[in-house]
N, CA, C and O atoms as a Tinker XYZ file with bonds, in Angstrom:
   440  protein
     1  N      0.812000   -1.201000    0.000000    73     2
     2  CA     0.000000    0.000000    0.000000    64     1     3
     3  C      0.853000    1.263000    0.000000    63     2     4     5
     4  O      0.704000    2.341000   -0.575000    81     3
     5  N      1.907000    0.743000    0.920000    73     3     6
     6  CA     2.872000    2.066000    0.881000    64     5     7
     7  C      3.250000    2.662000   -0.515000    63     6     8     9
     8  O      3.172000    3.866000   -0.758000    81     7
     9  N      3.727000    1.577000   -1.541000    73     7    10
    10  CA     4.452000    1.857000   -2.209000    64     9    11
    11  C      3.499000    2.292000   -3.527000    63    10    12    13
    12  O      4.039000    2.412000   -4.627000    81    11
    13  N      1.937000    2.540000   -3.348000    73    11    14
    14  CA     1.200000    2.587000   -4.419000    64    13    15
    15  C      1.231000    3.933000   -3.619000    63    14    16    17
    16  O      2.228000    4.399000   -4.171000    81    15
    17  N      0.946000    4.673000   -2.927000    73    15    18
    18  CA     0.865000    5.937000   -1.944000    64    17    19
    19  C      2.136000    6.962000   -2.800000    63    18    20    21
    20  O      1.906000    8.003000   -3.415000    81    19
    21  N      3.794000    6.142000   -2.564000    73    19    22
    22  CA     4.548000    6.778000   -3.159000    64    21    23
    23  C      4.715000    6.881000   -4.411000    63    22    24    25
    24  O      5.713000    7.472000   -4.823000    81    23
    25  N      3.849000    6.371000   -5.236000    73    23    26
    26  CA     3.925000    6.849000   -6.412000    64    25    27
    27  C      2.922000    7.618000   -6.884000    63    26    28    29
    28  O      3.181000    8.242000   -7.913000    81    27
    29  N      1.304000    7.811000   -6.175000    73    27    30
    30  CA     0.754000    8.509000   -6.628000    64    29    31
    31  C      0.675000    9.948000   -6.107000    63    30    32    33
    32  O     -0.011000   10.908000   -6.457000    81    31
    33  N      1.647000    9.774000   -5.108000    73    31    34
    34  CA     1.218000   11.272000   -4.350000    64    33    35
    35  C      1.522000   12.129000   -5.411000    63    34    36    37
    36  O      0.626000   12.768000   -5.962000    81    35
    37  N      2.984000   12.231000   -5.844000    73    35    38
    38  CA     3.123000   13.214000   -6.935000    64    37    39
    39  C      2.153000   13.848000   -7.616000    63    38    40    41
    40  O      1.650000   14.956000   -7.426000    81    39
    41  N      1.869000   12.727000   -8.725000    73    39    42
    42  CA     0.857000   13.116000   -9.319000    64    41    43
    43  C     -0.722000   13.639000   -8.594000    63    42    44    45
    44  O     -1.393000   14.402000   -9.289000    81    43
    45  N     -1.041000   13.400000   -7.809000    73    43    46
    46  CA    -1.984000   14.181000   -6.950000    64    45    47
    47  C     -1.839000   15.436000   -6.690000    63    46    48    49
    48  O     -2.715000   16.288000   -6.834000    81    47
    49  N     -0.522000   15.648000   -6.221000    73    47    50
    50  CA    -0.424000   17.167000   -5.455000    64    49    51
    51  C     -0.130000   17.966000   -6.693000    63    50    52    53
    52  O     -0.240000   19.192000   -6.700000    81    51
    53  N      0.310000   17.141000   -7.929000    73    51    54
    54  CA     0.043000   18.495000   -8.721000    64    53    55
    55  C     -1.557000   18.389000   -9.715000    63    54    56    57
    56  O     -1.887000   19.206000  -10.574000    81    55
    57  N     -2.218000   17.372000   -9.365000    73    55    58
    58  CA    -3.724000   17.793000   -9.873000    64    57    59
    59  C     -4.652000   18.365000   -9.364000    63    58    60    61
    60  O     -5.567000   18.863000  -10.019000    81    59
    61  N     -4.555000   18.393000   -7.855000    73    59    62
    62  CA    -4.491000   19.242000   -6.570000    64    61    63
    63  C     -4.425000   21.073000   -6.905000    63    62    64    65
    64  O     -5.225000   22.004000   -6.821000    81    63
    65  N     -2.675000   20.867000   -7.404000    73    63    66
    66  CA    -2.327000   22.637000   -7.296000    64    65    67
    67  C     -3.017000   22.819000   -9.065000    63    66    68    69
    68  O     -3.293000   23.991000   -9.325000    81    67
    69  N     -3.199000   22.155000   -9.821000    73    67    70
    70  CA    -3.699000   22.739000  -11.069000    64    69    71
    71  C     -4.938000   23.195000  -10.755000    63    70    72    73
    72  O     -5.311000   24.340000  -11.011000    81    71
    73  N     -5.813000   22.100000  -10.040000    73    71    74
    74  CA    -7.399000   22.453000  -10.009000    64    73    75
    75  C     -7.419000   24.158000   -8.997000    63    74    76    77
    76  O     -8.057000   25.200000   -9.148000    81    75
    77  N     -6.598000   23.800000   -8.204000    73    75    78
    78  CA    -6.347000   24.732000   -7.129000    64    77    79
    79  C     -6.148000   26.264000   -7.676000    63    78    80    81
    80  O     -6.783000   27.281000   -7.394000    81    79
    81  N     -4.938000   26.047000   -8.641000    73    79    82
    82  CA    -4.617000   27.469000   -9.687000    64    81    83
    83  C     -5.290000   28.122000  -10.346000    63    82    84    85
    84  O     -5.167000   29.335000  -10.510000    81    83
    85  N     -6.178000   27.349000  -10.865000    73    83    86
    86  CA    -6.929000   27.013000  -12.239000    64    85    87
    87  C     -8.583000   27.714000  -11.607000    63    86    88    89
    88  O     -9.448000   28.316000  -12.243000    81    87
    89  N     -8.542000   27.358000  -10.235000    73    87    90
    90  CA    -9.962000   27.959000   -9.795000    64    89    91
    91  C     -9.427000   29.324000   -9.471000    63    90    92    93
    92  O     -9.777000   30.202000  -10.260000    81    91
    93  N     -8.557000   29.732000   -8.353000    73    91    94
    94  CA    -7.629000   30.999000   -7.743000    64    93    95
    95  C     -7.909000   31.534000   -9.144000    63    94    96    97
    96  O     -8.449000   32.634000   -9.025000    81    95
    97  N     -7.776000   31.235000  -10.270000    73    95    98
    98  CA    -7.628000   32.132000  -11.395000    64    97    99
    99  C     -9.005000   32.466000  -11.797000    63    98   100   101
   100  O     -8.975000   33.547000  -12.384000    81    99
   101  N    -10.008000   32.067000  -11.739000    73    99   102
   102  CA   -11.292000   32.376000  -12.035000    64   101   103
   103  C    -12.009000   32.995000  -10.775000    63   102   104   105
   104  O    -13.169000   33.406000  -10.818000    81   103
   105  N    -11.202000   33.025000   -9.632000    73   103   106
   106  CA   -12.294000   33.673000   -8.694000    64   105   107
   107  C    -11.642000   34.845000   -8.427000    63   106   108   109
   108  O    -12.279000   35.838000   -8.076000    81   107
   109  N    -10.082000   34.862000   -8.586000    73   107   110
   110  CA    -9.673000   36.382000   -9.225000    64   109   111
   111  C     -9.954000   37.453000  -10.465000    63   110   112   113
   112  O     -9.780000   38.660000  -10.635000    81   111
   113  N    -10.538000   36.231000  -11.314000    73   111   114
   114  CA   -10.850000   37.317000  -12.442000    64   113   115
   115  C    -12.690000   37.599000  -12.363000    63   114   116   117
   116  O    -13.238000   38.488000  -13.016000    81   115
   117  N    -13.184000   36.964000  -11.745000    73   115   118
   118  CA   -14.889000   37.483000  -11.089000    64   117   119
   119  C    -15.107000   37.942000  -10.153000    63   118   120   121
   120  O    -16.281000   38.249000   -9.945000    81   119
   121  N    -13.845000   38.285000   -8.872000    73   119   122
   122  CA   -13.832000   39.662000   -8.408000    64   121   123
   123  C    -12.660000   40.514000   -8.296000    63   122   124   125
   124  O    -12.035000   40.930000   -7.320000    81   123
   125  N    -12.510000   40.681000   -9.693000    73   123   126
   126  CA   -11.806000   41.799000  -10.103000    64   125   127
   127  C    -10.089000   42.114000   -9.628000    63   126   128   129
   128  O     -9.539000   43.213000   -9.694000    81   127
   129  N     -9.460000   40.816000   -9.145000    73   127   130
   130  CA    -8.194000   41.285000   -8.664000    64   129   131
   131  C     -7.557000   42.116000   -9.083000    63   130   132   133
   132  O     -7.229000   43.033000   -8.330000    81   131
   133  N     -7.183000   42.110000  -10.305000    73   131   134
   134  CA    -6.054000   42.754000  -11.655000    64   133   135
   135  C     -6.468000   44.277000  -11.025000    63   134   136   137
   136  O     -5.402000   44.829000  -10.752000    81   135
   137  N     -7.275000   44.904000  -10.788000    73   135   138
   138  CA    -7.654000   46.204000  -10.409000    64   137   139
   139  C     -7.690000   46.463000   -8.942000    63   138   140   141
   140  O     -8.333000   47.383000   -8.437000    81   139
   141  N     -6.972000   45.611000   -8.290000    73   139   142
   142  CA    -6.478000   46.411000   -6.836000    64   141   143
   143  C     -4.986000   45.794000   -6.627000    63   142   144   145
   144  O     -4.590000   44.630000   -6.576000    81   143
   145  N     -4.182000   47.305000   -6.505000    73   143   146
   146  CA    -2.882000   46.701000   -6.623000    64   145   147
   147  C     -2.607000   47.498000   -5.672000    63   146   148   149
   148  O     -3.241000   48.470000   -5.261000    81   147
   149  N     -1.221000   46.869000   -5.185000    73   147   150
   150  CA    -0.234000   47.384000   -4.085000    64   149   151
   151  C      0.988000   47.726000   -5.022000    63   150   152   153
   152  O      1.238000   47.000000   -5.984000    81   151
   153  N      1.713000   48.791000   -4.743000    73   151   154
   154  CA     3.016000   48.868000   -4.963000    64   153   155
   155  C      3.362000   48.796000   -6.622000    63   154   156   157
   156  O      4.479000   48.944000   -7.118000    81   155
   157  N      2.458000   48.604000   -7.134000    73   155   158
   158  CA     2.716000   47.946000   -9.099000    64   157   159
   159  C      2.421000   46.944000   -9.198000    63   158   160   161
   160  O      2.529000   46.449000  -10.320000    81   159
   161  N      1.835000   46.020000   -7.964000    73   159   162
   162  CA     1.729000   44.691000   -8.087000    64   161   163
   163  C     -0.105000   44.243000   -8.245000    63   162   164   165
   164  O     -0.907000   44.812000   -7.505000    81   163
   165  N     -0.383000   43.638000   -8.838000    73   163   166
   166  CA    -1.846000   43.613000   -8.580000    64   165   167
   167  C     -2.016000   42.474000   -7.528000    63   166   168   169
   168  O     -1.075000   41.722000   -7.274000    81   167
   169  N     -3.184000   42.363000   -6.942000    73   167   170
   170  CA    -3.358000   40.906000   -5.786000    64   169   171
   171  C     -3.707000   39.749000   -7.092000    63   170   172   173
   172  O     -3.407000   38.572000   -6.890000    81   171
   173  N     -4.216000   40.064000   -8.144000    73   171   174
   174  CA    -4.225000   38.535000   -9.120000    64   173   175
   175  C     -3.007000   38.109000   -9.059000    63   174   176   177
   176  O     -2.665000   36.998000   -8.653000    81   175
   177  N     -2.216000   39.076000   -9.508000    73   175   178
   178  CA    -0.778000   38.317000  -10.024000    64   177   179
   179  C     -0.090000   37.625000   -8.795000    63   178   180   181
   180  O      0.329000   36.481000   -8.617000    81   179
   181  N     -0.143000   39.044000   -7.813000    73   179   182
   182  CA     0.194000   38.190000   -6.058000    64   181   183
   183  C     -0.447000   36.973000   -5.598000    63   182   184   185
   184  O      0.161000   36.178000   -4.881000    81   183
   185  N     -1.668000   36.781000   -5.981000    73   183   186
   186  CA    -2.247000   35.547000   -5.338000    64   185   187
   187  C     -1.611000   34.611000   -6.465000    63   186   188   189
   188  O     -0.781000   33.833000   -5.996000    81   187
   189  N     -1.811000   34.506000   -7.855000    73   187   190
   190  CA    -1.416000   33.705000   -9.007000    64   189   191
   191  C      0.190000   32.932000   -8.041000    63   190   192   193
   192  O      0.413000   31.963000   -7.314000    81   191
   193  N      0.903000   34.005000   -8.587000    73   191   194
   194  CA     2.387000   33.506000   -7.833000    64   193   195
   195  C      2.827000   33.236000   -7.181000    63   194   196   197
   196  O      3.961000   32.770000   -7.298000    81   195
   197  N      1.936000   33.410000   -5.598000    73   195   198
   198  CA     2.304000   32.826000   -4.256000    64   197   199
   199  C      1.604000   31.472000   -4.580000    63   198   200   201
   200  O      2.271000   30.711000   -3.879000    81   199
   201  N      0.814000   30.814000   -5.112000    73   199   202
   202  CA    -0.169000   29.256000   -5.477000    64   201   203
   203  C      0.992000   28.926000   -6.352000    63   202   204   205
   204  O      1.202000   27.723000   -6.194000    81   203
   205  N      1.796000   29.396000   -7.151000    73   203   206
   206  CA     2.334000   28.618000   -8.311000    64   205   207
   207  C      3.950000   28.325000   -7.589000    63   206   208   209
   208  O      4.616000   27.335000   -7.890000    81   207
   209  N      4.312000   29.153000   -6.813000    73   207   210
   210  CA     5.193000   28.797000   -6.158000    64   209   211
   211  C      5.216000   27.927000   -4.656000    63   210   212   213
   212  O      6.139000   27.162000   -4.375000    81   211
   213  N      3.968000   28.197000   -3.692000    73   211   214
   214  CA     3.563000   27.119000   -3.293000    64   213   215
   215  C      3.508000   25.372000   -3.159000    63   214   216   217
   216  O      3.640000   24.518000   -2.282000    81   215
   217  N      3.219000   25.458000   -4.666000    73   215   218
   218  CA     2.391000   24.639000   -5.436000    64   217   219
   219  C      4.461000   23.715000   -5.710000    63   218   220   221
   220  O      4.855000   22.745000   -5.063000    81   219
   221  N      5.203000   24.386000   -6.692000    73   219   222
   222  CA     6.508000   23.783000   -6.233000    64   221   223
   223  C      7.028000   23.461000   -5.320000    63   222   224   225
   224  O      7.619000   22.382000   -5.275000    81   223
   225  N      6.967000   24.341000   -4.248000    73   223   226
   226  CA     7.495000   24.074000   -2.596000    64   225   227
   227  C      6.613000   22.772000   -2.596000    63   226   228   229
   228  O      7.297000   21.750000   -2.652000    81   227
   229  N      5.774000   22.647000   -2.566000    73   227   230
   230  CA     5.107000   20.985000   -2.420000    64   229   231
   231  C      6.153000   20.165000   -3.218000    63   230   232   233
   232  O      7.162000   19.806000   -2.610000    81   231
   233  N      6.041000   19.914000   -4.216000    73   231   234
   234  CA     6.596000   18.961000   -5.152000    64   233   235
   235  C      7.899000   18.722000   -4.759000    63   234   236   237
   236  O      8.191000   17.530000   -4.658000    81   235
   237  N      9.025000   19.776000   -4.434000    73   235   238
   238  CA    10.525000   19.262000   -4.338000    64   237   239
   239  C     10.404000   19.086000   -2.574000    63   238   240   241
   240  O     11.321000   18.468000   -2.032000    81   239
   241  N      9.445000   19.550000   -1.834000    73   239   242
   242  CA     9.536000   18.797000   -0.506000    64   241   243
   243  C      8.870000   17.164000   -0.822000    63   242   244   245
   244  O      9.177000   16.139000   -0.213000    81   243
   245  N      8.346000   17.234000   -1.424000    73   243   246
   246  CA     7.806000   15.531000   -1.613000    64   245   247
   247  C      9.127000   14.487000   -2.334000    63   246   248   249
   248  O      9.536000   13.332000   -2.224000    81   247
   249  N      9.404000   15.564000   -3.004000    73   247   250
   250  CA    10.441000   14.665000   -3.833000    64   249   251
   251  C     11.932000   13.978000   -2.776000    63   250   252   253
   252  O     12.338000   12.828000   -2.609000    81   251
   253  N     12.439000   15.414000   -2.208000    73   251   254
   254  CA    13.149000   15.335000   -1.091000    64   253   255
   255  C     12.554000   14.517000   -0.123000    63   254   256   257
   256  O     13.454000   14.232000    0.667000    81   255
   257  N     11.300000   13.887000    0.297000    73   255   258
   258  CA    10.732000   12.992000    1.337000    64   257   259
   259  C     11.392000   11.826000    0.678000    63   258   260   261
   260  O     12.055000   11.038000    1.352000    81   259
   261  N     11.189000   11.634000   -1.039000    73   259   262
   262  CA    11.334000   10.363000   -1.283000    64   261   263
   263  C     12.623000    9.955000   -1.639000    63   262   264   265
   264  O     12.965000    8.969000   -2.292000    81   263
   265  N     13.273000   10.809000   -1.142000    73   263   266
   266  CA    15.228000   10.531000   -1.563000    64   265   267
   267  C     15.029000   10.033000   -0.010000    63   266   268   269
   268  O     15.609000    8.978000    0.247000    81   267
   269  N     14.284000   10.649000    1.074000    73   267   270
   270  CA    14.879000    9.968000    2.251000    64   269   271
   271  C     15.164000    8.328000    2.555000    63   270   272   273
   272  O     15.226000    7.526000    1.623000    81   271
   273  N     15.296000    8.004000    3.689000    73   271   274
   274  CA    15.881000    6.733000    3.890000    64   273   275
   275  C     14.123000    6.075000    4.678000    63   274   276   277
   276  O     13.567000    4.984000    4.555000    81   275
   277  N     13.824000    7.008000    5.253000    73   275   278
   278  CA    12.613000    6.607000    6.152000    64   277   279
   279  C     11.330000    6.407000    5.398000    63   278   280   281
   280  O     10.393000    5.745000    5.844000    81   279
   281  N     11.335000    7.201000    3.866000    73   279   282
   282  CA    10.403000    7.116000    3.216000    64   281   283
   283  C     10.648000    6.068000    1.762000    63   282   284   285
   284  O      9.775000    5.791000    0.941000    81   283
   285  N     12.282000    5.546000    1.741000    73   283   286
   286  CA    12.466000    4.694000    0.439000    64   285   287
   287  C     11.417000    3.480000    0.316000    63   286   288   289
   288  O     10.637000    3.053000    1.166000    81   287
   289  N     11.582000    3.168000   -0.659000    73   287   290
   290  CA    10.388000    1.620000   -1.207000    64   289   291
   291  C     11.600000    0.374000   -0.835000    63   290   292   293
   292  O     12.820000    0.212000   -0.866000    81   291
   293  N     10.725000   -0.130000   -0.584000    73   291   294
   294  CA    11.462000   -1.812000   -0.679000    64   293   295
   295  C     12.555000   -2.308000   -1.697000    63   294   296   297
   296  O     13.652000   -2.715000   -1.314000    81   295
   297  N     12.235000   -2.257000   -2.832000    73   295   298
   298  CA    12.659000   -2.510000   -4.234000    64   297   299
   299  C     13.291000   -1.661000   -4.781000    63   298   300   301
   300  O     12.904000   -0.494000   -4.722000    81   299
   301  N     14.451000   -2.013000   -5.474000    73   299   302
   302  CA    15.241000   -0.528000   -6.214000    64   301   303
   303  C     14.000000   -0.069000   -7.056000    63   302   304   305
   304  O     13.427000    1.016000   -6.949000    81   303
   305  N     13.723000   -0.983000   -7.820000    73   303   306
   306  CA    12.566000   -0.708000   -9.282000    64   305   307
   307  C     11.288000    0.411000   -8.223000    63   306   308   309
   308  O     10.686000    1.324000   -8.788000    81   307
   309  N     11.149000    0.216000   -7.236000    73   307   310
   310  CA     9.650000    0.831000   -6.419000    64   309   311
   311  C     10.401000    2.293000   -6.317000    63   310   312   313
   312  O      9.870000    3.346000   -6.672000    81   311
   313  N     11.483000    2.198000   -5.872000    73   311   314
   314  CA    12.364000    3.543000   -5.514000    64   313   315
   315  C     12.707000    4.117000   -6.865000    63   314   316   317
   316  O     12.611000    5.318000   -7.115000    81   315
   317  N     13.021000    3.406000   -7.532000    73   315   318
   318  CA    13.140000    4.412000   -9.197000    64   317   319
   319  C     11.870000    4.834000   -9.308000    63   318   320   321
   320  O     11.683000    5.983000   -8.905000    81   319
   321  N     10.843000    4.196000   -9.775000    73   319   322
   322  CA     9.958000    4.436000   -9.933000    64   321   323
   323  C      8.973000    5.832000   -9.464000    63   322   324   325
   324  O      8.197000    6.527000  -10.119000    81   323
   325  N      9.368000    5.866000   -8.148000    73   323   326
   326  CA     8.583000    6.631000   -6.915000    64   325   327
   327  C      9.480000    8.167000   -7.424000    63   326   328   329
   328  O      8.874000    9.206000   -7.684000    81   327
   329  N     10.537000    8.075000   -7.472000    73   327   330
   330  CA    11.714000    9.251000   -7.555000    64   329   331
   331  C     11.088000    9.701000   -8.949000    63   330   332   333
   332  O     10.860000   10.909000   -9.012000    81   331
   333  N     10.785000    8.990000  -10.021000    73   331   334
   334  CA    10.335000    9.151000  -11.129000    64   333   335
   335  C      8.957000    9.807000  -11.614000    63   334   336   337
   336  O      8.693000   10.219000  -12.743000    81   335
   337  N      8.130000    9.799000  -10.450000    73   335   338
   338  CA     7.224000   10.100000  -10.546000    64   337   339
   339  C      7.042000   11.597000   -9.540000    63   338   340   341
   340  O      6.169000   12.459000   -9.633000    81   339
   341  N      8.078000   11.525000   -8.690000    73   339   342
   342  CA     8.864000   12.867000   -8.015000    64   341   343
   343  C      8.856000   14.335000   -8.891000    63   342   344   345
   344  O      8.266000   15.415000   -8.915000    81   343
   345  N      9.805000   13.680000   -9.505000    73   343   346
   346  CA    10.356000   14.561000  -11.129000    64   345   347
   347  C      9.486000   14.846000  -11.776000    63   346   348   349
   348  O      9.197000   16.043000  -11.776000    81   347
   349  N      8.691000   13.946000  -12.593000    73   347   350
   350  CA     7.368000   14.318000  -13.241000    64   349   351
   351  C      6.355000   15.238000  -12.705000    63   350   352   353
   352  O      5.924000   16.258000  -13.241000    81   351
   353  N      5.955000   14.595000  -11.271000    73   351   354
   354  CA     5.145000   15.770000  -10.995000    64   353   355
   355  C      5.607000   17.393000  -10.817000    63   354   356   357
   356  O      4.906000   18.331000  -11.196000    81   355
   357  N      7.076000   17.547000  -10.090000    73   355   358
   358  CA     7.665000   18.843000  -10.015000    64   357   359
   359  C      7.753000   19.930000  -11.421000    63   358   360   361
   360  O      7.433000   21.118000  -11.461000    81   359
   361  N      8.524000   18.711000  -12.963000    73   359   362
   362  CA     8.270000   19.011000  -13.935000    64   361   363
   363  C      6.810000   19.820000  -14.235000    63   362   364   365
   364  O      6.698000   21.037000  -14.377000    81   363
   365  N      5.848000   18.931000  -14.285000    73   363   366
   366  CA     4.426000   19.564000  -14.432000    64   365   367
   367  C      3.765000   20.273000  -13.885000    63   366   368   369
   368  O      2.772000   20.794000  -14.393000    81   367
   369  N      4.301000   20.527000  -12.298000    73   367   370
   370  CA     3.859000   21.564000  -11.987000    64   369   371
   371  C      4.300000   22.727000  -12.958000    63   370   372   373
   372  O      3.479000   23.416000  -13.563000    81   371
   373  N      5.693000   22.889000  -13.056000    73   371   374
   374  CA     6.531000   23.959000  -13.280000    64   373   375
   375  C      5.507000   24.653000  -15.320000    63   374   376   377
   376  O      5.122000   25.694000  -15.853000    81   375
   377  N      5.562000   23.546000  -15.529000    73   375   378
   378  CA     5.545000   23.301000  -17.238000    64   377   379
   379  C      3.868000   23.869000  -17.464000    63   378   380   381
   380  O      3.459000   24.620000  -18.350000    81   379
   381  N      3.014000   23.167000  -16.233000    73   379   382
   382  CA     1.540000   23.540000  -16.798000    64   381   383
   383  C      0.774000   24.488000  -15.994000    63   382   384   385
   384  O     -0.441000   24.684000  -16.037000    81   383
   385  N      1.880000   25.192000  -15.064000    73   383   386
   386  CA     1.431000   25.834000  -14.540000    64   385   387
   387  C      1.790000   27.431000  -14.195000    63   386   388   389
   388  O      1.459000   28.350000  -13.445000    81   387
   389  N      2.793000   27.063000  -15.390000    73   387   390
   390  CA     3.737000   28.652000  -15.672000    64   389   391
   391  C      2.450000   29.898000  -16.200000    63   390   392   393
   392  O      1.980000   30.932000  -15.726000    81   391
   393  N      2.266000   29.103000  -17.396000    73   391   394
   394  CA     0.971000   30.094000  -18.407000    64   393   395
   395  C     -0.124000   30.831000  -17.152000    63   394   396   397
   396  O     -0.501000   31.998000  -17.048000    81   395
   397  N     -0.320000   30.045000  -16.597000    73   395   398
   398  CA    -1.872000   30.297000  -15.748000    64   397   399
   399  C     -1.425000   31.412000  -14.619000    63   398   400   401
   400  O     -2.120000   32.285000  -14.099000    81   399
   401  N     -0.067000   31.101000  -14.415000    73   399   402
   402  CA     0.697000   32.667000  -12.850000    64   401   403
   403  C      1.314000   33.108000  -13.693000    63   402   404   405
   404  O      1.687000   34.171000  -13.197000    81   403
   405  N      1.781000   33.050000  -14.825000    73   403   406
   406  CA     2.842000   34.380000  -15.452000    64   405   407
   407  C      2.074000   35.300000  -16.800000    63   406   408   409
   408  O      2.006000   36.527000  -16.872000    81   407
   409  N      1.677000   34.548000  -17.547000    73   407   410
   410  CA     1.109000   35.248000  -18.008000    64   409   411
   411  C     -0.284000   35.401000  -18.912000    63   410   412   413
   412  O     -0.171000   36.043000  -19.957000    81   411
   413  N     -1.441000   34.913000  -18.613000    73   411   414
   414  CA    -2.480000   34.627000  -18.258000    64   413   415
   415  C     -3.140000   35.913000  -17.705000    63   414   416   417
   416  O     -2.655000   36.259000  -16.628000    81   415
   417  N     -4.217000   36.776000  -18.223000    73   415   418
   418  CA    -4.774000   37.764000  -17.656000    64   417   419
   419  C     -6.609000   37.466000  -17.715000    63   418   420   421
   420  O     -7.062000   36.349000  -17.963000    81   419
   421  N     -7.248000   38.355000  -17.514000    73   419   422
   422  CA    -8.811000   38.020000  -17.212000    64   421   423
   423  C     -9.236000   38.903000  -18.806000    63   422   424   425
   424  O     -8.578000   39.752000  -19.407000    81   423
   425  N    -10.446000   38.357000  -19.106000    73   423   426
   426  CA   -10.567000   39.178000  -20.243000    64   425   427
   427  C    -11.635000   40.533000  -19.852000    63   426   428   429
   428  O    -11.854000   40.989000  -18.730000    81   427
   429  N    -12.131000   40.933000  -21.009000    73   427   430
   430  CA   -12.820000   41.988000  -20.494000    64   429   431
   431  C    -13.892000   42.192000  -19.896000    63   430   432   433
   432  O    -14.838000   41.602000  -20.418000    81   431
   433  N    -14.137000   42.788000  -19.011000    73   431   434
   434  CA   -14.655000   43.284000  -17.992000    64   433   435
   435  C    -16.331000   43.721000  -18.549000    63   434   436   437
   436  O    -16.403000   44.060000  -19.730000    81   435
   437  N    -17.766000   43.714000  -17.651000    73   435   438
   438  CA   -18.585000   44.086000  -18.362000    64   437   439
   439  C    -18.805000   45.228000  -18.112000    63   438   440
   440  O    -19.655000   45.847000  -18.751000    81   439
């Protein structure tokens, strides 16, 4: 059980931070973030980028769990595997979730 756990977490926590981003981005653009800003900064983009970076801090702390010794698999093949699916998810966070916090805006307004 353990070792089905370490391989799917990855992929969870980043279908997790997509759904997660992916909503943050629609409930910023239906109440109006982009138009209250601090400093030059708007709170969309601030909220966008604190979730998308978040959202990594998850992934390379998970990944780093699974280099540990307390969290390895039984099997080299379970431990490749698990590390493999580490990477992938950190990858995809990074890859599908750039567009949606960097540059990604709300359209027009009614």
């Amino acid at each position: 059980m353990r070792d089905i756990l370490r391989l799917l977490l990855p992929p969870l926590v980043w279908l997790a931070s997509f759904s997660a981003i992916y909503g943050l981005h629609g409930i910023g653009c239906a109440l109006r973030w982009p138009e209250i800003s601090y400093q030059e900064v708007s709170l969309f983009r601030f909220a966008l980028l604190s979730a998308w970076f978040a959202a990594i801090f998850m992934q390379v702390a998970l990944l780093f769990a699974l280099h540990r010794d307390r969290f390895k698999a039984g099997s080299a093949f379970m431990q490749w595997t698990s590390l493999a699916t580490g990477w992938v998810g950190l990858v995809a966070v990074i890859w599908t979730l750039y567009p949606v916090a960097v540059i990604t805006a709300c359209g027009a307004y009614d």
